[in-house]
KOLPA-937110 format. One record per atom (N, C-alpha, C): y, x, z; residue in three letters. Coordinates in steps of 0.02 Angstrom, whole numbers, plus 50000, padded with zeros to 5 digits. Layout:
YXZALA;...
***
This chain:
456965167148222UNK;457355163648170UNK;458075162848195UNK;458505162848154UNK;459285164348176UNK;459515155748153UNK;459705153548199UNK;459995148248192UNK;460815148148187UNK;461065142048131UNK;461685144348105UNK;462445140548163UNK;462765143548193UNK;463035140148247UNK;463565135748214UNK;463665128448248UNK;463875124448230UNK;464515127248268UNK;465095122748209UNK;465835124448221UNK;466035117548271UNK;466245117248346UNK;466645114648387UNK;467045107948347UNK;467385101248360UNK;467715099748334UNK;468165092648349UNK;468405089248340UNK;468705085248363UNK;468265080148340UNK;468095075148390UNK;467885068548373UNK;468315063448335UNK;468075058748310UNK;468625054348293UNK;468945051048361UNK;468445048048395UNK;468615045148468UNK;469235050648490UNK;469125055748493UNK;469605059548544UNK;470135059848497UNK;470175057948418UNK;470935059548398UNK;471075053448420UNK;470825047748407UNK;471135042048434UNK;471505041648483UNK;471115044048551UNK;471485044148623UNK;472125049148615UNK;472225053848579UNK;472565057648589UNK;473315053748538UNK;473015051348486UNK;473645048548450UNK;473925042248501UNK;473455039948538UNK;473855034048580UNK;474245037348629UNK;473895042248664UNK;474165043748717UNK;475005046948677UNK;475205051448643UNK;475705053748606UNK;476185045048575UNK;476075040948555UNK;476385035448533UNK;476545031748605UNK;476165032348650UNK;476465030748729UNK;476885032848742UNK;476985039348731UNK;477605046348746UNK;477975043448726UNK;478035044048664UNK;478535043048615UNK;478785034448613UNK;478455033048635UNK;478665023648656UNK;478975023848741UNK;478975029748762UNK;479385029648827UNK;480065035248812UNK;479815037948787UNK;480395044448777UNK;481155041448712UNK;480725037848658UNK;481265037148611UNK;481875031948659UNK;481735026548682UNK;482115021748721UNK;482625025848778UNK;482325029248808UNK;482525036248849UNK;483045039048805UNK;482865044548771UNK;483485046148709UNK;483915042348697UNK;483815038248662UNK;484295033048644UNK;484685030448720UNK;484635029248757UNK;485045028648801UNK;485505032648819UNK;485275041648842UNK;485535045148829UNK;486275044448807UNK;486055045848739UNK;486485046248663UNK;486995039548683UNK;486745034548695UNK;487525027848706UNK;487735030548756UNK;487375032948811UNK;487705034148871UNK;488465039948867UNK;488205042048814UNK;488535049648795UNK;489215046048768UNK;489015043448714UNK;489375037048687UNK;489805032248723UNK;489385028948762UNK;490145027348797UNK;490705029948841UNK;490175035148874UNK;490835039948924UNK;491515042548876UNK;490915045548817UNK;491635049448777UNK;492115042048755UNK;492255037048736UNK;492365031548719UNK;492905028848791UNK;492495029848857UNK;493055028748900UNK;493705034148914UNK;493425038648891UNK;493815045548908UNK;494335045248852UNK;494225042848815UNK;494875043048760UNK;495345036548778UNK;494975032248821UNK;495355025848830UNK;495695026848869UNK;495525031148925UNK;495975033449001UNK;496565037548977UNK;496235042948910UNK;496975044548896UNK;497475041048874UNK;497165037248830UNK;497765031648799UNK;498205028048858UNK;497705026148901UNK;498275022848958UNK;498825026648992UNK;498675034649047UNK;499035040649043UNK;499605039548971UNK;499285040148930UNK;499765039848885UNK;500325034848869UNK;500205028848895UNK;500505023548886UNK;501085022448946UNK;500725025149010UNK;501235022849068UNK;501155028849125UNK;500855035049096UNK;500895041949140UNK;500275038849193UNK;500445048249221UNK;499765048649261UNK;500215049249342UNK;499795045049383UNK;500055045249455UNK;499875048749486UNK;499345054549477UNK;499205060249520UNK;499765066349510UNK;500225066349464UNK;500795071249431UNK;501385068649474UNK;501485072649537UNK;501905075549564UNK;502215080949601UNK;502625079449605UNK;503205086849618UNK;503635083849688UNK;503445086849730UNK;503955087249781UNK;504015079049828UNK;503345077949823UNK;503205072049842UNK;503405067049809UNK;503775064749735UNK;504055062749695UNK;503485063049624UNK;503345054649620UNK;502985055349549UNK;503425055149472UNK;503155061249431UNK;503675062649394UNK;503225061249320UNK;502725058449312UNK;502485057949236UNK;502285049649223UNK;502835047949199UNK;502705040749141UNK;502645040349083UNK;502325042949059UNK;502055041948990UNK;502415037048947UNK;502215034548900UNK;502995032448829UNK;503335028148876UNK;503185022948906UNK;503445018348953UNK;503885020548981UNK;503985025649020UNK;504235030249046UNK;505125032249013UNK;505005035248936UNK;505525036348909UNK;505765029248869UNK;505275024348845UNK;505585021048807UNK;505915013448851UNK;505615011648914UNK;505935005148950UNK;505074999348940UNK;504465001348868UNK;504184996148883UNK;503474999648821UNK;502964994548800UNK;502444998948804UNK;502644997948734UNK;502325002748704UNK;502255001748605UNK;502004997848579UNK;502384996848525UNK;502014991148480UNK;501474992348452UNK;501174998748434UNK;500425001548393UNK;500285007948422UNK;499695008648446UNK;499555018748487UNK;499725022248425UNK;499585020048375UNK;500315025948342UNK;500675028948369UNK;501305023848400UNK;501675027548416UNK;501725031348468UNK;501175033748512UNK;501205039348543UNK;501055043248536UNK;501155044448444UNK;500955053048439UNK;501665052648355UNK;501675046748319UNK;502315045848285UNK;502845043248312UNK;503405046148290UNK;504075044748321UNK;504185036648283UNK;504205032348335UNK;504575025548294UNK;505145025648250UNK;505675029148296UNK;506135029348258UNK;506605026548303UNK;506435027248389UNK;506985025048436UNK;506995032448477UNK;507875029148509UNK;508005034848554UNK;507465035348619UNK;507515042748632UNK;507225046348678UNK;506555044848684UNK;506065045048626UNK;505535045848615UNK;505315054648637UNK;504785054648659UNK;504715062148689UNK;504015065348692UNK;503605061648608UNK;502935061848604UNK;503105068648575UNK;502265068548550UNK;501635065848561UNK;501435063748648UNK;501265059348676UNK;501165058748718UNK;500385061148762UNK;499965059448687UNK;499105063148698UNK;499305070548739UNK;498585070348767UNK;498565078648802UNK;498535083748746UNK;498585089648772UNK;498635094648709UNK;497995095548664UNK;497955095848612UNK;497335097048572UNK;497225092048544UNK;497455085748566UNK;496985077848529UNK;496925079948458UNK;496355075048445UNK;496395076048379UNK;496665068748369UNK;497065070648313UNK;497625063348263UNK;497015059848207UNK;496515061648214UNK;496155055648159UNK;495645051348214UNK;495645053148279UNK;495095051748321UNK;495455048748394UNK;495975051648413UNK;496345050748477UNK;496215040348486UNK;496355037648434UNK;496295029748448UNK;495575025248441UNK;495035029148429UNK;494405027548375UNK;493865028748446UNK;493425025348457UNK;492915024248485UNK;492505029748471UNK;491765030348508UNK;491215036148489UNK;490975033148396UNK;491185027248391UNK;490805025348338UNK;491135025048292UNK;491755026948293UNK;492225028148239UNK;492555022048214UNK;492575017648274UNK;493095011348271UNK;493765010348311UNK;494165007848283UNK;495155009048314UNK;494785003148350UNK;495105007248419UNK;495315003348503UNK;495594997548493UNK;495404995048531UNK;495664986548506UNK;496304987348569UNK;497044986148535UNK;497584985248582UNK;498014979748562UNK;497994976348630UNK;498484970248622UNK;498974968748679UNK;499594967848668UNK;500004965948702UNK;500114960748726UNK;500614959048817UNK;500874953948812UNK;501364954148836UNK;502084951948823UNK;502644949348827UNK;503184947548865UNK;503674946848915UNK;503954944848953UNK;504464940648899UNK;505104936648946UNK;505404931648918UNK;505854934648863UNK;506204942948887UNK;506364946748837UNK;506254948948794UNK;505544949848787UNK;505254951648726UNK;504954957948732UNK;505014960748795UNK;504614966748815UNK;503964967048819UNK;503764970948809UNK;502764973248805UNK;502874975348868UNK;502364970948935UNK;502304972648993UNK;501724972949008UNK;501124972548975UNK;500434972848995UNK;500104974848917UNK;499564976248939UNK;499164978748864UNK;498304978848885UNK;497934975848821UNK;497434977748833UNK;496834980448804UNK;496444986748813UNK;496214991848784UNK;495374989148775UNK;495234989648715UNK;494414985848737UNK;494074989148669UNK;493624992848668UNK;493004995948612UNK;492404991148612UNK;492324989348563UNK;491864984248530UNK;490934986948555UNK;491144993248549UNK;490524997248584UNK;490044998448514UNK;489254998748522UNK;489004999348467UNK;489034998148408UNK;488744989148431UNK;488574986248382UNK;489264981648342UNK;489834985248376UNK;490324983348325UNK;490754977448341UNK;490354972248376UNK;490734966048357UNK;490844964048447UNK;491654959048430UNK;491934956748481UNK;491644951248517UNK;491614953448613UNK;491434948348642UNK;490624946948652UNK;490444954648668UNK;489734954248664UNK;489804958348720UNK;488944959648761UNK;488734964648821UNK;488884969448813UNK;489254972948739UNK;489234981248745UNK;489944983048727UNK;490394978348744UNK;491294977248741UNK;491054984148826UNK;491694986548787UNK;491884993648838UNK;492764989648852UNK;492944986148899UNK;493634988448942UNK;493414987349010UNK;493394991049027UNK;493404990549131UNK;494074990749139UNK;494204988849185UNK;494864986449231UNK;495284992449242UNK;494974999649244UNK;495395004649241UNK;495625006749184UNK;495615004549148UNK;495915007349063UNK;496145001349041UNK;496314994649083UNK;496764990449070UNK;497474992249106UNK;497904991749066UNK;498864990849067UNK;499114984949104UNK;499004983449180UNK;499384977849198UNK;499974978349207UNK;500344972549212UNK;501154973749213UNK;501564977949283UNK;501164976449351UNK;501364982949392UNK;501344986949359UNK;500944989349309UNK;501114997249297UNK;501654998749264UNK;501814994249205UNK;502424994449181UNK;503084990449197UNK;503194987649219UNK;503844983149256UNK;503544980849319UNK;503504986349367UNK;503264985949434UNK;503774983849467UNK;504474984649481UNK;504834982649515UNK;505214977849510UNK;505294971849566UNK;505604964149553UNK;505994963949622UNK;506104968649634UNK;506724966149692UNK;506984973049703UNK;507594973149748UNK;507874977949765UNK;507964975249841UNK;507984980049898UNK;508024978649971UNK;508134987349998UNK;508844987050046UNK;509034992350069UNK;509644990650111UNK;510054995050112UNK;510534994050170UNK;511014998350123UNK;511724997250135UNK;512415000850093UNK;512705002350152UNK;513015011050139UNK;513715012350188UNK;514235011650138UNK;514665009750189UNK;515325008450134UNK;515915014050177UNK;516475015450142UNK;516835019150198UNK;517475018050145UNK;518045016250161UNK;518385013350162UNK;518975018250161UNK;519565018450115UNK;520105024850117UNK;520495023850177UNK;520535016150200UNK;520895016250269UNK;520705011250283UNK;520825005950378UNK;520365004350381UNK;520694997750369UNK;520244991750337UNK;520324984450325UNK;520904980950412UNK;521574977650372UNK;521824975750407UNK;521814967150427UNK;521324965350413UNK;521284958450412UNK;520594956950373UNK;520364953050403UNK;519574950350393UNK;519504950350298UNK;518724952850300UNK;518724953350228UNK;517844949950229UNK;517874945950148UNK;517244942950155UNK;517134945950085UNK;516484952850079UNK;516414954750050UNK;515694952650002UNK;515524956849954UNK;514834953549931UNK;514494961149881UNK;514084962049911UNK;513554970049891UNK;513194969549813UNK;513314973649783UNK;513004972049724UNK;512694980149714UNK;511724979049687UNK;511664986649664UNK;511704986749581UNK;511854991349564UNK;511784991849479UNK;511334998949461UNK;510784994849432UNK;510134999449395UNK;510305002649325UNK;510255007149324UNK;510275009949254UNK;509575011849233UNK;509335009449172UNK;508475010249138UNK;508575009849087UNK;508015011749048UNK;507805012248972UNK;507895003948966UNK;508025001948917UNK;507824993548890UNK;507364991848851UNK;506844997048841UNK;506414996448800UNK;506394998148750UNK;506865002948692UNK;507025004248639UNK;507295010748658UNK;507435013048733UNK;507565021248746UNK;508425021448740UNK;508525014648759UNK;509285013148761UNK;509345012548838UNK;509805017748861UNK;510075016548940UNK;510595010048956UNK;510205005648997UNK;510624998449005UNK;510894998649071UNK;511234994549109UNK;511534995349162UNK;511394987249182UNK;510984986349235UNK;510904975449261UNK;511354977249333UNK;511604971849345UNK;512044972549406UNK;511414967349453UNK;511024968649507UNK;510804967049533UNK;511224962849625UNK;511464957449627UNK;511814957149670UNK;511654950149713UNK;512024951449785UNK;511614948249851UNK;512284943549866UNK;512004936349858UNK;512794933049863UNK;513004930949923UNK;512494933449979UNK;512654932250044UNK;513254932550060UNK;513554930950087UNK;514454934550130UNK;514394940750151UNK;514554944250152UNK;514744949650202UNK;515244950750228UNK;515284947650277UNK;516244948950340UNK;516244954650349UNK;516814957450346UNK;517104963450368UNK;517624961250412UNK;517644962550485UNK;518144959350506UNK;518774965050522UNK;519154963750505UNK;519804968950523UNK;520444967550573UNK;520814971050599UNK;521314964950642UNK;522014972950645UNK;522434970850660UNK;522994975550650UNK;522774979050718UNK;522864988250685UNK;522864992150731UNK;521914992650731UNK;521324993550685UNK;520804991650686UNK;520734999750662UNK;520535004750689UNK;520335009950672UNK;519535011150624UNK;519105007050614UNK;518615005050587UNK;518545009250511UNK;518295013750484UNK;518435013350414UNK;517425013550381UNK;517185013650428UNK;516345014850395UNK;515715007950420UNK;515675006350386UNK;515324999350386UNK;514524999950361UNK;514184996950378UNK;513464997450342UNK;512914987950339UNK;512764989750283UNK;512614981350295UNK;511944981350227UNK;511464977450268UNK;510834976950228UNK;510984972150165UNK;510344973950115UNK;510254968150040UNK;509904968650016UNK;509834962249997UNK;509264960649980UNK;509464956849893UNK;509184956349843UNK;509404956449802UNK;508704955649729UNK;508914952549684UNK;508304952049632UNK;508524952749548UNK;508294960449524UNK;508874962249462UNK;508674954149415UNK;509104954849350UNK;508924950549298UNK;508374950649267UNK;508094957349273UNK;507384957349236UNK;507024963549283UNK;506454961149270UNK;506134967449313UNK;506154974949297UNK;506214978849329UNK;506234988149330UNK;505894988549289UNK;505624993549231UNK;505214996049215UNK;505015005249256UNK;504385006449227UNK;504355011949274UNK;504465017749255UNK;504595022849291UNK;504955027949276UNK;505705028249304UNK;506175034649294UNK;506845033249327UNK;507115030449333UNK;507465024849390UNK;508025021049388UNK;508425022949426UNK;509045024449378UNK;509705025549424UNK;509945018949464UNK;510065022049533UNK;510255015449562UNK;511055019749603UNK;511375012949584UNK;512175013649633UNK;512195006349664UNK;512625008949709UNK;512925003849720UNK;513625001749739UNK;513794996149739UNK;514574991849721UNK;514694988049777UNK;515414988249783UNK;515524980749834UNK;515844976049796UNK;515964970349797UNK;516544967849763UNK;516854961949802UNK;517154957549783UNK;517694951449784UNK;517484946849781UNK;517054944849744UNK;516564939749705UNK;515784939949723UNK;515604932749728UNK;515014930949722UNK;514554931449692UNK;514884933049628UNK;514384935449556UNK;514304943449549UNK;514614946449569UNK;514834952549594UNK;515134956449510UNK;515664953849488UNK;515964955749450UNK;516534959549436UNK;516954956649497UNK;517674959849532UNK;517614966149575UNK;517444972749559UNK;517444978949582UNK;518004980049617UNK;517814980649662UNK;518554983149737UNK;518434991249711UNK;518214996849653UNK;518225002349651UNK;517785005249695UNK;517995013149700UNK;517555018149754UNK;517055022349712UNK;516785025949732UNK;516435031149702UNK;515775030149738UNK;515285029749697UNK;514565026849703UNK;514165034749700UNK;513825033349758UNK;513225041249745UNK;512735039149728UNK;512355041549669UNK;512095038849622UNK;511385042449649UNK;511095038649635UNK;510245041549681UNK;509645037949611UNK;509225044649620UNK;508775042749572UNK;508265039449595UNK;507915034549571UNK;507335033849621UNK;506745030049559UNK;506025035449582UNK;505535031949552UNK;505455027149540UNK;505115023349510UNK;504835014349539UNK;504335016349538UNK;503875011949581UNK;503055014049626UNK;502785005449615UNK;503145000849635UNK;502824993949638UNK;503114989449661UNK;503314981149659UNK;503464976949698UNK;504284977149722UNK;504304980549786UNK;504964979149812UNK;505214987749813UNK;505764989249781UNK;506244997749764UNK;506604997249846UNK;506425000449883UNK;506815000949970UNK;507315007749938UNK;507915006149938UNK;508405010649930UNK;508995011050006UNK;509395014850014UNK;509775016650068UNK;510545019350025UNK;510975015550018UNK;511545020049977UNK;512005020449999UNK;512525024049970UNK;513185024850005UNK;513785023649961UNK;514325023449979UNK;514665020249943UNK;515325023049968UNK;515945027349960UNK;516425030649974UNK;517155030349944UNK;517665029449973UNK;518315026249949UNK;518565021049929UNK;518085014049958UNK;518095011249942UNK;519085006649971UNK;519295003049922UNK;519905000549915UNK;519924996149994UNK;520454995850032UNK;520364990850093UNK;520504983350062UNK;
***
């Protein structure tokens, strides 16, 4: 007798185990993903923030000749912008020299989070009215301010070293003299900075040291080259990027009264804190 062979088949028991075991997976794997995906999320989210900063006050690995040469808008304008707008629209001040973004940005996305929310930027102020600090912060996911998933770390914050890093001036002046001083002179060193003012207007602060400086002279004093340290604190702090620096002797305490001479004008970065300059100073009046 031929018996009819039964067809193999899944138990119910075994779909059971098998649907748990798969909803285990998937109860370890979806959380997994999703992490992922923010993780993805927030890197791209910091990476647009790092540019914005680059963008705001240049990148310090960009140099030439041992000389750092990229300040970003700060750079050309004296102080930071009023909206990241404007580092890709022209405000409408001198020596603007955007777009400042790297090449390619895209203009609907360059300011906007992974989640398609504008970077939160806020400024703050000095007594002038300059934007000297700024700060960059993405709301993160779930949108809202002042929660665990706020994106600013400390490197994609704008402190004011970066932008008005320099608050003193300290160096030493040669002076040299068309002939030499015939009688004691009580002189007084002044440097004068030339910088953006913040609007991409070149200003000139007379930075000056009211110490005395004797020059002593006496008849028959062959003497004509002098050198004498200073120390000195401009009216407002450097911003960063080029500052022309000269320097002056004068008459006065305030250092207003120019004894003349021809100033060699030296460019010099600003880096931070105290500008160490060395200048010279030639023909000057006895």
């Amino acid at each position: 007798m031929i018996r009819a062979r039964r067809e193999k088949g899944f138990t119910l028991i075994e779909v059971i185990v098998v649907m748990a075991i798969i909803s285990i997976l998937a109860g370890i794997m979806i959380p997994m993903v999703y992490r992922v995906w923010e993780s993805n999320d927030e890197e791209l989210t910091r990476t647009r923030m790092r540019d914005l900063k680059i963008a705001l006050v240049g990148d310090r690995r960009i140099v030439q000749n041992g000389v750092r040469t990229h300040f970003g808008y700060t750079g050309d304008l004296g102080q930071l912008p009023a909206s990241l707008t404007d580092l890709i629209t022209d405000p409408g001040v001198a020596n603007w020299n955007g777009p400042y973004l790297p090449a390619g940005f895209d203009t609907t996305t360059f300011d906007k989070d992974a989640w398609d929310r504008v970077i939160a930027y806020g400024t703050t102020t000095d007594a002038s009215g300059r934007r000297i600090a700024a700060a960059l912060t993405s709301y993160g996911a779930d949108g809202a301010a002042a929660t665990a998933d706020d994106i600013g770390d400390p490197d994609v914050q704008v402190s004011l070293l970066e932008v008005t890093p320099v608050s003193s001036l300290l160096g030493n002046i040669s002076m040299t003299f068309q002939t030499a001083p015939q009688a004691p002179r009580s002189l007084y060193l002044g440097v004068l900075a030339r910088y953006r003012n913040g609007s991409g207007v070149a200003v000139t602060r007379t930075c000056c040291d009211s110490a005395v400086k004797v020059i002593t002279g006496s008849a028959g004093n062959a003497q004509v080259n002098y050198t004498q340290d200073f120390s000195c604190a401009p009216p407002e702090a450097l911003p960063v990027g080029f500052v022309f620096v000269s320097p002056g002797v004068f008459s006065d305490s305030s250092c207003t009264v120019s004894l003349g001479g021809t100033p060699l004008e030296l460019a010099v970065s600003a880096s931070g804190g105290t500008l160490f300059v060395n200048l010279q100073i030639q023909s000057v009046s006895p």
